[in-house]
C-alpha positions, 0 to 999 in steps of 0.5 A: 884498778884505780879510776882515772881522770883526764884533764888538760893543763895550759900555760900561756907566754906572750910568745907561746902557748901549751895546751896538754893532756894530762891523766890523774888518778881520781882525786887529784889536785890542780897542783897535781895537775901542773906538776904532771903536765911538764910546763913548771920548767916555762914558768919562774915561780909556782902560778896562780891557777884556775879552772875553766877560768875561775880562779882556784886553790892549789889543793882544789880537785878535779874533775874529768875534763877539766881545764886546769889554767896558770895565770902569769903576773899582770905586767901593769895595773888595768885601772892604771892603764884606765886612769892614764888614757882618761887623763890623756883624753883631758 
């Protein structure tokens, strides 16, 4: 029998967050992983992932126990933000 991993896949919108458990066969990529968990259908285009909060490649592998994490666009540019609040205080 082939060894398994089991892993967790989250997805957050501003509105709701999925957070699933997803077992693998030993090997399997973060890509894989997004694909398994059923949470593409909330998401328009393929994410950028990471794991554990580090970014990551799709073809990264996984270990048991991982977190598998996609990453939304940034809706603005933080410096932006920073840069528009500093010349406010002016």
């Amino acid at each position: 029998m082939a060894e398994r991993i089991v892993v967790e896949v989250s997805y957050a919108l501003p509105q709701r967050q999925w957070l699933v458990r997803v077992e693998l066969a030993a090997g399997s990529t973060a890509e894989q992983a997004w694909q398994a968990s059923g949470l593409a259908e909330h998401a328009p285009d393929p994410p950028d992932l990471g794991i554990h909060g580090l970014a990551c490649t799709a073809g990264t592998p996984l270990r048991e126990g991982d977190r598998v994490e996609a990453y939304r666009p940034l809706v603005f540019d933080p410096k932006e933000s920073r840069r528009r609040r500093a010349v406010k205080r002016i």
